[in-house]
C-alpha positions as CSV (number, residue, x, y, z in Angstrom):
1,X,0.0,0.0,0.0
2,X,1.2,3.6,-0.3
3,X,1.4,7.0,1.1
4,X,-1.6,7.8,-1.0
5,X,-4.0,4.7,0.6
6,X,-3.2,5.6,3.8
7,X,-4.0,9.3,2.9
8,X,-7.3,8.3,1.1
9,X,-7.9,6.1,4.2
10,X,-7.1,9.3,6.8
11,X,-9.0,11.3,4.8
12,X,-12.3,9.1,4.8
13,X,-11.9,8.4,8.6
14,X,-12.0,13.0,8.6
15,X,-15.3,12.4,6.2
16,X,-17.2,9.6,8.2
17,X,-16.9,10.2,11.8
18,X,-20.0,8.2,12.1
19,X,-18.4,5.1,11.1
20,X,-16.9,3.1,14.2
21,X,-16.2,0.0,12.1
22,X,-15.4,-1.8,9.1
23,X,-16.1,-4.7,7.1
24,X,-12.9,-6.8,5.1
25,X,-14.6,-8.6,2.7
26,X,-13.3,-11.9,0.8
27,X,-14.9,-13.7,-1.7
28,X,-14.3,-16.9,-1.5
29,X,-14.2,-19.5,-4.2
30,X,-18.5,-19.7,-4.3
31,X,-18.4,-16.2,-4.3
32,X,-19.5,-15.6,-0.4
33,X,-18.9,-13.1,2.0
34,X,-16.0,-14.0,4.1
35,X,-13.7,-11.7,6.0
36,X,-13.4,-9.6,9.8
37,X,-15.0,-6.3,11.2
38,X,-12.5,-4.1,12.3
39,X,-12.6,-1.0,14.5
40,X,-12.1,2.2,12.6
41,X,-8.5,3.1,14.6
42,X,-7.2,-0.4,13.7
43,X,-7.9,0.8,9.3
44,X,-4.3,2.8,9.1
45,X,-2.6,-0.4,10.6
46,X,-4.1,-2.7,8.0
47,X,-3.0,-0.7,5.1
48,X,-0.1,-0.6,6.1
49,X,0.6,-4.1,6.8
50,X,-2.8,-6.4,5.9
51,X,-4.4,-8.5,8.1
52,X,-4.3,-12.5,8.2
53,X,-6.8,-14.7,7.1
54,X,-6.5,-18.9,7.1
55,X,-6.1,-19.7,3.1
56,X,-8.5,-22.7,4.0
57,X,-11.1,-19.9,3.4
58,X,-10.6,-20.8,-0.3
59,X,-11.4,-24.9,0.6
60,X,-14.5,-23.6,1.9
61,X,-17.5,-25.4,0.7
62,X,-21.0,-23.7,0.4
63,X,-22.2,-25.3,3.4
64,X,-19.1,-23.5,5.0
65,X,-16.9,-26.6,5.9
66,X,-13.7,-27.4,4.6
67,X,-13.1,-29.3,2.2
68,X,-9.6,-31.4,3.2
69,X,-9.3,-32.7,-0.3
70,X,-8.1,-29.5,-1.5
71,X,-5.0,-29.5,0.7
72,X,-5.4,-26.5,2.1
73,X,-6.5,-27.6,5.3
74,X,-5.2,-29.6,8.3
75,X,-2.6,-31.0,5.8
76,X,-0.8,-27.3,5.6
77,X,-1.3,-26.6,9.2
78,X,-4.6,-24.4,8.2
79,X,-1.7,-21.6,8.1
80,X,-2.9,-17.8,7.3
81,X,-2.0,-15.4,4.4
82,X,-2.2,-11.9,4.6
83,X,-4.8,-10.4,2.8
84,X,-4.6,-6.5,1.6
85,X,-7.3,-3.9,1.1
86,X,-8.5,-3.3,-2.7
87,X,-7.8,0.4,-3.3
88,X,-11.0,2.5,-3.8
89,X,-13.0,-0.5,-2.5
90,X,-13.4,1.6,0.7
91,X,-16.9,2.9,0.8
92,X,-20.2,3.6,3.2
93,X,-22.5,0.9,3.6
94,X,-25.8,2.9,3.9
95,X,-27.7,-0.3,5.5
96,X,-25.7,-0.5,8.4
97,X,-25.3,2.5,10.6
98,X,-21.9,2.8,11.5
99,X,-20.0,0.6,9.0
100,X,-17.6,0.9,6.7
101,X,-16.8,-2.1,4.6
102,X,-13.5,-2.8,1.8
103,X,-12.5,-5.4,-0.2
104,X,-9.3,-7.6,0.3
105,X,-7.7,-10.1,-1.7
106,X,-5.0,-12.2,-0.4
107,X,-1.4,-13.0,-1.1
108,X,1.1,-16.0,-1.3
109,X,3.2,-16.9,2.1
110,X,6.2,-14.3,1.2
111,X,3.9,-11.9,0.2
112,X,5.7,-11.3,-3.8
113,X,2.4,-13.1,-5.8
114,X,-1.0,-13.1,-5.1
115,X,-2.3,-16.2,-3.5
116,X,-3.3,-19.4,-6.3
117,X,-6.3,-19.7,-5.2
118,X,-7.8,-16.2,-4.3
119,X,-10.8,-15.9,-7.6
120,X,-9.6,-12.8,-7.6
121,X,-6.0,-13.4,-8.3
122,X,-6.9,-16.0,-10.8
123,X,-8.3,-13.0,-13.0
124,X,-5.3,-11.1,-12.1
125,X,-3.4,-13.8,-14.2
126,X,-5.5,-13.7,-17.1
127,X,-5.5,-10.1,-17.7
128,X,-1.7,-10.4,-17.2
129,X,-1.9,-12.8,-20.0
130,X,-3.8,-10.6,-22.2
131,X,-1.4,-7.9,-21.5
132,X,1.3,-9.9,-22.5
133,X,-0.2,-10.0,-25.7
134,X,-1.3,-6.2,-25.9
135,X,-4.9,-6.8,-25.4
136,X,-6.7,-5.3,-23.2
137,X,-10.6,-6.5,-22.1
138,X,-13.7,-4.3,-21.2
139,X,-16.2,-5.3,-19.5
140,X,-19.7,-4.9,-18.7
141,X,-21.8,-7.3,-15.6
142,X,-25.1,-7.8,-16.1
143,X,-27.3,-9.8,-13.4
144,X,-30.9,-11.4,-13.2
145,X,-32.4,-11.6,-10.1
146,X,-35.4,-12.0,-8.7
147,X,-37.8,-10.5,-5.8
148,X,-39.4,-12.9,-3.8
149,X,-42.1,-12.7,-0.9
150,X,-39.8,-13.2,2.7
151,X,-43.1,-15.8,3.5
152,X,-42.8,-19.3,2.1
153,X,-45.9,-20.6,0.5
154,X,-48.2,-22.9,2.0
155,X,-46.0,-25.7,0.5
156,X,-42.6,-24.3,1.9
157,X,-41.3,-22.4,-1.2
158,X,-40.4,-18.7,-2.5
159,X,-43.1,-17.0,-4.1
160,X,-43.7,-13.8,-6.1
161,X,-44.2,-10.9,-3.7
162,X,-46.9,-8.5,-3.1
163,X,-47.1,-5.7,-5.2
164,X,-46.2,-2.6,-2.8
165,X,-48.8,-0.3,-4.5
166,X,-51.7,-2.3,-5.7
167,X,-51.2,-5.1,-2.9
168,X,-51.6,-7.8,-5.5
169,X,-48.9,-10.8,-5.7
170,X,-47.1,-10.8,-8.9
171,X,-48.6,-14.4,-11.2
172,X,-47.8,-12.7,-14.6
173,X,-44.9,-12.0,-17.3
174,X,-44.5,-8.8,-18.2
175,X,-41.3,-8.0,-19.3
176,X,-40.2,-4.9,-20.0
177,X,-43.0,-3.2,-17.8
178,X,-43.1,-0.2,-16.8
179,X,-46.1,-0.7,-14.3
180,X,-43.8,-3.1,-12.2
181,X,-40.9,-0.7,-12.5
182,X,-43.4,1.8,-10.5
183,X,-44.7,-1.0,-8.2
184,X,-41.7,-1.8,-6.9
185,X,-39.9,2.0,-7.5
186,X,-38.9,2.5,-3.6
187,X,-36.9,-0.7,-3.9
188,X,-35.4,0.3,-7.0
189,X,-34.5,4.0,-6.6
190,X,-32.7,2.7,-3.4
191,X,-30.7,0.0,-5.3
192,X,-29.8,3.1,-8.0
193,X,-29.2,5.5,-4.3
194,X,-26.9,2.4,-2.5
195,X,-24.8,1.8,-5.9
196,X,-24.2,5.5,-6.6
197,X,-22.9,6.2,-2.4
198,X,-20.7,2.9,-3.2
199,X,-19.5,4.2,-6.4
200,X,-20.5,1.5,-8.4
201,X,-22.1,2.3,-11.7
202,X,-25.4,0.5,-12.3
203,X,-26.9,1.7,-15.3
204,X,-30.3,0.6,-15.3
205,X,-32.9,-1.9,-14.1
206,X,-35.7,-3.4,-16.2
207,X,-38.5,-6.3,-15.3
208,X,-37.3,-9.3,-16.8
209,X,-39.4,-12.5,-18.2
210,X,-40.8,-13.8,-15.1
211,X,-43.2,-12.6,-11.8
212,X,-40.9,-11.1,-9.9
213,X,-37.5,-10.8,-12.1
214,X,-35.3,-8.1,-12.7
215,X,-32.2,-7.7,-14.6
216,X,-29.6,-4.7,-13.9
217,X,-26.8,-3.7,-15.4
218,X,-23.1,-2.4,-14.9
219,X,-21.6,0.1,-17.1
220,X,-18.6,-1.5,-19.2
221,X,-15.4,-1.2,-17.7
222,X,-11.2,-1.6,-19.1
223,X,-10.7,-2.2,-15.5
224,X,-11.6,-5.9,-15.0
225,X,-11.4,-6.5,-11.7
226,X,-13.0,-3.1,-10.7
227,X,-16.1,-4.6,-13.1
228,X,-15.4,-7.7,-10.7
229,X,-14.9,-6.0,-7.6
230,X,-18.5,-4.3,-8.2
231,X,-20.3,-7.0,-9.5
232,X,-19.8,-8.7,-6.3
233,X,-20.6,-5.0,-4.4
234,X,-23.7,-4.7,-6.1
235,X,-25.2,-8.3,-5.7
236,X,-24.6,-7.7,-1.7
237,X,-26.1,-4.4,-2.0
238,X,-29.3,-5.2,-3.6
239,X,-30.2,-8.4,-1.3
240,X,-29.8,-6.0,1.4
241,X,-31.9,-3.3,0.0
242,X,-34.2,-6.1,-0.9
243,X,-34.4,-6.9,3.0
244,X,-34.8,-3.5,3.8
245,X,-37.9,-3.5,1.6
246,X,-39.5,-6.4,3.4
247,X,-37.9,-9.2,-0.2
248,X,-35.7,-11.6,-0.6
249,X,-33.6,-11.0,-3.9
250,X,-32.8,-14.2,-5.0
251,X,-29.7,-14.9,-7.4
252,X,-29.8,-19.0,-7.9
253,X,-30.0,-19.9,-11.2
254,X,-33.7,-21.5,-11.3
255,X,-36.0,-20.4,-8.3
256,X,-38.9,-21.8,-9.9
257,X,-39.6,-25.0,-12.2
258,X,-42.1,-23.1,-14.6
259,X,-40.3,-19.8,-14.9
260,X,-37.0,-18.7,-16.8
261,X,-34.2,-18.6,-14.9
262,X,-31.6,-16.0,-13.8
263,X,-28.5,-15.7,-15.7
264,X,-25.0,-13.4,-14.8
265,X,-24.2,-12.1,-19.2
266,X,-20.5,-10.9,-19.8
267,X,-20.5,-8.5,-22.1
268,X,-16.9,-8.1,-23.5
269,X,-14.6,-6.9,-26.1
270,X,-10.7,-6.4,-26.5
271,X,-8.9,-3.4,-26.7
272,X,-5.2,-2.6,-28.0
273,X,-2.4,-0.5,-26.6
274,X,-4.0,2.9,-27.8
275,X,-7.6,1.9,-26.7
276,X,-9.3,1.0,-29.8
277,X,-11.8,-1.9,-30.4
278,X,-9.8,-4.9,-31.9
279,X,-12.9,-6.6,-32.3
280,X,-13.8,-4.1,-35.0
281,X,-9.8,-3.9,-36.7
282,X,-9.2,-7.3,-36.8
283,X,-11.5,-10.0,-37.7
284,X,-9.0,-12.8,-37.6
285,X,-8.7,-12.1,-33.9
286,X,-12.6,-11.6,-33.3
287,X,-12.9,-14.7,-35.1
288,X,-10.4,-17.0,-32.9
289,X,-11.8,-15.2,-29.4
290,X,-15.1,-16.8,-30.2
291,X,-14.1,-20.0,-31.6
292,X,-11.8,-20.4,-28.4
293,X,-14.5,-19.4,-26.2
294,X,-17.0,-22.0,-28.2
295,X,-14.3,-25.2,-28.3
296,X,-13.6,-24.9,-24.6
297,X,-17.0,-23.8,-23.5
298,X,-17.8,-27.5,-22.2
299,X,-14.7,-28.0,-20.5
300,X,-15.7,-24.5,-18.6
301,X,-19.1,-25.1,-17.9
302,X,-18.1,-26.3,-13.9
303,X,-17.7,-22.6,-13.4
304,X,-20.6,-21.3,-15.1
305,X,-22.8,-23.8,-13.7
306,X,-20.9,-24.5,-10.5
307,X,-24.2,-26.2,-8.5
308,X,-26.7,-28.6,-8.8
309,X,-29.5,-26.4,-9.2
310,X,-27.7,-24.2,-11.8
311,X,-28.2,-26.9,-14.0
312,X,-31.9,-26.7,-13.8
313,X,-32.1,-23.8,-15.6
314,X,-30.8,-25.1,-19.1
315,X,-34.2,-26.1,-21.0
316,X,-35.2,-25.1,-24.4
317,X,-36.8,-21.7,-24.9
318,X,-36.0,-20.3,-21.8
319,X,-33.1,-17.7,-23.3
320,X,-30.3,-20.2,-22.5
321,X,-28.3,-21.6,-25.4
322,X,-27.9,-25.6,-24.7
323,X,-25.0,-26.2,-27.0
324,X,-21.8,-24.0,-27.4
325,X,-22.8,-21.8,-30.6
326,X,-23.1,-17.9,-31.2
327,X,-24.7,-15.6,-33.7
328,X,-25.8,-12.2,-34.5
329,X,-28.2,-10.2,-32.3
330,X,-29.8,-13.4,-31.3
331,X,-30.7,-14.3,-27.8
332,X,-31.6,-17.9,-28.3
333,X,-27.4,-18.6,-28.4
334,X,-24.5,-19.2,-26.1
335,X,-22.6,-16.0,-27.4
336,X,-24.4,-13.3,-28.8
337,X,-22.3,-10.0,-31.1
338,X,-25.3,-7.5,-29.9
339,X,-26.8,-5.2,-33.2
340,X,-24.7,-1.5,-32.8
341,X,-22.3,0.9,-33.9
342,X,-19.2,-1.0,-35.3
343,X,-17.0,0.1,-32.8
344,X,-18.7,-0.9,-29.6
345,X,-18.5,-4.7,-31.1
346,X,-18.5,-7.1,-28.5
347,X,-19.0,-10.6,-27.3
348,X,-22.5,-11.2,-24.6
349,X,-21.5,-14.6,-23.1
350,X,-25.3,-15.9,-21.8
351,X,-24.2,-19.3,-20.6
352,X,-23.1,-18.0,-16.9
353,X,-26.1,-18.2,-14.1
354,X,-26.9,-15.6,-11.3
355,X,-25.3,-17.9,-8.9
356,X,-21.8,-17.8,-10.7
357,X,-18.6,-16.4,-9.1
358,X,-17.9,-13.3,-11.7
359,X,-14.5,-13.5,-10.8
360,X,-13.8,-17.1,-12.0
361,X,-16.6,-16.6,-15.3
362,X,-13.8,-14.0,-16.7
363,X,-11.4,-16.0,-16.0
364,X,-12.7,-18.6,-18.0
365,X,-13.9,-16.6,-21.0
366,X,-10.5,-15.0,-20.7
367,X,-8.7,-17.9,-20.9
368,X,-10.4,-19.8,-23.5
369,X,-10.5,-16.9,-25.9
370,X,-6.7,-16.6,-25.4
371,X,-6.1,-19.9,-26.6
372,X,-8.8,-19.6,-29.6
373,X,-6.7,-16.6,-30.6
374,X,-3.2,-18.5,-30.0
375,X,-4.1,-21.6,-31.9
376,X,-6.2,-19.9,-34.3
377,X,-9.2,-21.4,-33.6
378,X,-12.1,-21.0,-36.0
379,X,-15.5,-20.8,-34.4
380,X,-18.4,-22.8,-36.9
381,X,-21.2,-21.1,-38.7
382,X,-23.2,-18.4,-36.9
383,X,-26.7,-19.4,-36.2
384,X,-29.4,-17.6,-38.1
385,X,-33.3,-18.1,-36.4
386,X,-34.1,-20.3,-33.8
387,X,-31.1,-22.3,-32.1
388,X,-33.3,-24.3,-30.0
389,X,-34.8,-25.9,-33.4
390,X,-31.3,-26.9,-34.3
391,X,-29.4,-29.5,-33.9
392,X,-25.7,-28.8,-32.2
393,X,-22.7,-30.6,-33.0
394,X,-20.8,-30.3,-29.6
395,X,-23.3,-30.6,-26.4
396,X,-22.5,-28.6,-23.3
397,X,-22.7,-31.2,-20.1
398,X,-25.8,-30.7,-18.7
399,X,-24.7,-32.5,-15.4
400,X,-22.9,-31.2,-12.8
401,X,-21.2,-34.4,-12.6
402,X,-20.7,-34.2,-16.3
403,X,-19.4,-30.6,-15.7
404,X,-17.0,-31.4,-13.3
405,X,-15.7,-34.2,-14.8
406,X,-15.0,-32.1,-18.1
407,X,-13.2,-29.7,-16.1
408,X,-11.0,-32.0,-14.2
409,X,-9.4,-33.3,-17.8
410,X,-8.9,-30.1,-19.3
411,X,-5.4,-29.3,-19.9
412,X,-6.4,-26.0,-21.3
413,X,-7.8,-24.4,-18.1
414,X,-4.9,-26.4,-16.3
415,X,-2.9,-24.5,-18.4
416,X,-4.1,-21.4,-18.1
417,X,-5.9,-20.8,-14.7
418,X,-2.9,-23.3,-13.0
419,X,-3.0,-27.1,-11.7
420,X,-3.1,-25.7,-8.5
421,X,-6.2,-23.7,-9.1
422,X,-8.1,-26.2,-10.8
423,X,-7.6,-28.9,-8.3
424,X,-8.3,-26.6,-5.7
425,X,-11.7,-25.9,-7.3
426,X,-12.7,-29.6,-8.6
427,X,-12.0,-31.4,-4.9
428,X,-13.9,-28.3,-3.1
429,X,-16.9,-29.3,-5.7
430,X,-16.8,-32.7,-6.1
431,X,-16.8,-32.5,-2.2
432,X,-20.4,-30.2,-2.2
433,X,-21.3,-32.9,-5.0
434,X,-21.0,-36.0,-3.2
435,X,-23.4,-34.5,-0.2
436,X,-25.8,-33.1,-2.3
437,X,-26.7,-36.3,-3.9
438,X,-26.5,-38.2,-0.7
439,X,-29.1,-36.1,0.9
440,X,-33.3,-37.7,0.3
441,X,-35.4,-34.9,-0.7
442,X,-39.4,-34.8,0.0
443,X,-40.2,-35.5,-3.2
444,X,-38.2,-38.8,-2.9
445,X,-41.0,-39.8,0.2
446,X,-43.6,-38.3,-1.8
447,X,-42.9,-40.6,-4.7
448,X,-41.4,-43.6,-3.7
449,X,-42.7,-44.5,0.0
């Protein structure tokens, strides 16, 4: 850290006098909140020199255990790394009075290389790579969500919530509807109000395809991990909001059986040393990013699906490609080239889910299109009309086993994202696999007793 952080941290201690505490956030490998509250005096003293956290908190499963597999538990002494505070991640959080919060990413033992297994550091690598090669990604986040009642059904489940204004709960689709934008406007003008105080540029919100859904976006961004960093921001923001409001935002993949479900789309293009679009210079290279993306696509689909129900939301006509295949302004593929000026070109990546770690998603779409563009990788034919009425050549697994498995032999994200990494990753899923499937659902009494 420099002078300058600890000024910028001095300076914001002068601003907030409010504030008696702060927040150190990690995200771990699902893309949880993990980390320490601090008291304000003790913020100088972590700039300066971090603060420790076990590196077991990346062998964390979702149900918060450990997975030993990974060796990064009892096998390594469950030693700690120090972790160090994200410059301008330092910001307000207008829910809780009081408290600050930053974000902190976490180094190696001798502090000269981030740590293997930190998401965060894992994109840290790619964009190195790109660099490397004098390519430089923007990016743009956008996230589906949706608003649920905080009462369970009569059955147990999440339902649509009441409508604040007319007191009716939401049953119908009406995308793009302005009557639910007004419905629900408190909520939403707070979510615009909490992102703006925390600096993080969401752009707009709009009902989506389901009672209840919403999609917001970021604004695109050359600094990757920043687009990251809020990504992550604004996802915690808006379920607390959502609380605030009396809902439960919901991020899994597929909340309900009979509705669409709620995907995470990277919007991305590559820039050269002097900041122009290269997608809209060189079509060789716009060519190769997609056919990488396309060939590897099933190898990467453990990260973009990375739980059981995130494969539930892969079924036809429901604006999820099921095979890896792109095309023109045409939402019914795995990568879409959205309709604009020539110079904005850009790949939208549609595979990801809500419940994806952002972090690890460009990772993958970093990597993979690095290779395509390497090995010159052609991508097939765009898809014209209706994908879902075509036939693909190359399946994506469908399975999370399947998934898993296809991510544990590739020696392309070994390659790219590290052996380390990836074994890391697999053992710490195959471990929330195993008890998963092991558990008996209701339905399994209610059918089979």
């Amino acid at each position: 850290m420099t002078a300058e952080d600890l000024s910028e941290a001095e300076r914001f201690v002068e601003q907030n006098p409010d504030i008696n505490s702060v927040d150190l956030i990690l995200f771990d490998m699902n893309g949880m909140e993990r980390g320490k509250r601090i008291p304000i005096s003790m913020l100088p003293k972590v700039i300066e020199n971090g603060i420790c956290m076990p590196a077991s908190v990346f062998a964390l499963d979702i149900t918060g255990e450990t997975v030993e597999e990974t060796g990064l538990g009892f096998d390594r002494g469950d030693g700690d790394r120090i972790c160090r505070i994200i410059p301008d991640t330092l910001k307000v959080i207008p829910w809780k009075e009081g408290v600050a919060q930053a974000v902190i990413t976490m180094s190696n033992r001798d502090q000269t290389q981030g740590f293997f297994a930190d998401p965060r550091q894992v994109l840290r690598r790619q964009l190195q790579a790109m660099a490397d090669y004098q390519l430089y990604p923007c990016v743009a986040v956008e996230f589906e969500f949706y608003l649920q009642d905080i009462e369970l059904d009569s059955e147990g489940s999440p339902q649509p919530p009441l409508m604040p204004i007319s007191g009716k709960r939401m049953t119908q689709t009406q995308v793009y509807s302005l009557e639910e934008l007004d419905e629900f406007k408190g909520f939403i003008d707070e979510v615009i109000s909490v992102c703006e105080i925390q600096g993080i540029p969401a752009s707009n919100i709009i009902a989506e395809y389901a009672p209840g859904q919403f999609e917001v976006n970021l604004n695109h961004n050359k600094d990757v991990l920043q687009a990251c960093d809020q990504a992550m921001l604004m996802k915690r923001a808006i379920k607390a909001v959502a609380r605030k409001h009396g809902f439960e935002a919901n991020f899994m993949a597929k909340p309900y059986t009979e509705h669409a479900g709620n995907g995470c789309h990277i919007h991305i293009s590559l820039l050269d040393s002097i900041g122009d679009n290269i997608f809209c210079k060189q079509t060789s290279t716009f060519e190769n990013a997609i056919g990488g993306i396309l060939k590897f696509m099933p190898e990467t689909m453990a990260i973009l699906a990375p739980n059981a129900n995130s494969f539930r939301r892969f079924q036809p006509n429901m604006f999820v490609s099921l095979w890896p295949n792109w095309g023109w302004d045409n939402r019914t593929v795995a990568l879409r080239i959205p309709s604009g000026n020539l110079e904005d070109t850009r790949v939208e990546h549609r595979v990801p889910g809500a419940d994806c770690n952002p972090y690890l998603v460009v990772s993958v779409i970093l990597a993979t299109m690095l290779e395509g563009i390497d090995s010159h990788i052609q991508p097939p034919e765009a898809i014209e009309g209706n994908a879902y009425e075509l036939e693909g050549d190359n399946f994506l697994p469908l399975s999370w086993p399947q998934a898993l498995e296809r991510f544990n032999e590739s020696e392309v994200l070994a390659k790219r994202l590290t052996s380390q990494f990836c074994h890391v990753y697999h053992e710490s899923k195959h471990s929330e696999q195993v008890h998963f499937f092991s558990q008996v659902s209701p339905l399994e009494y209610q059918w089979y007793m």
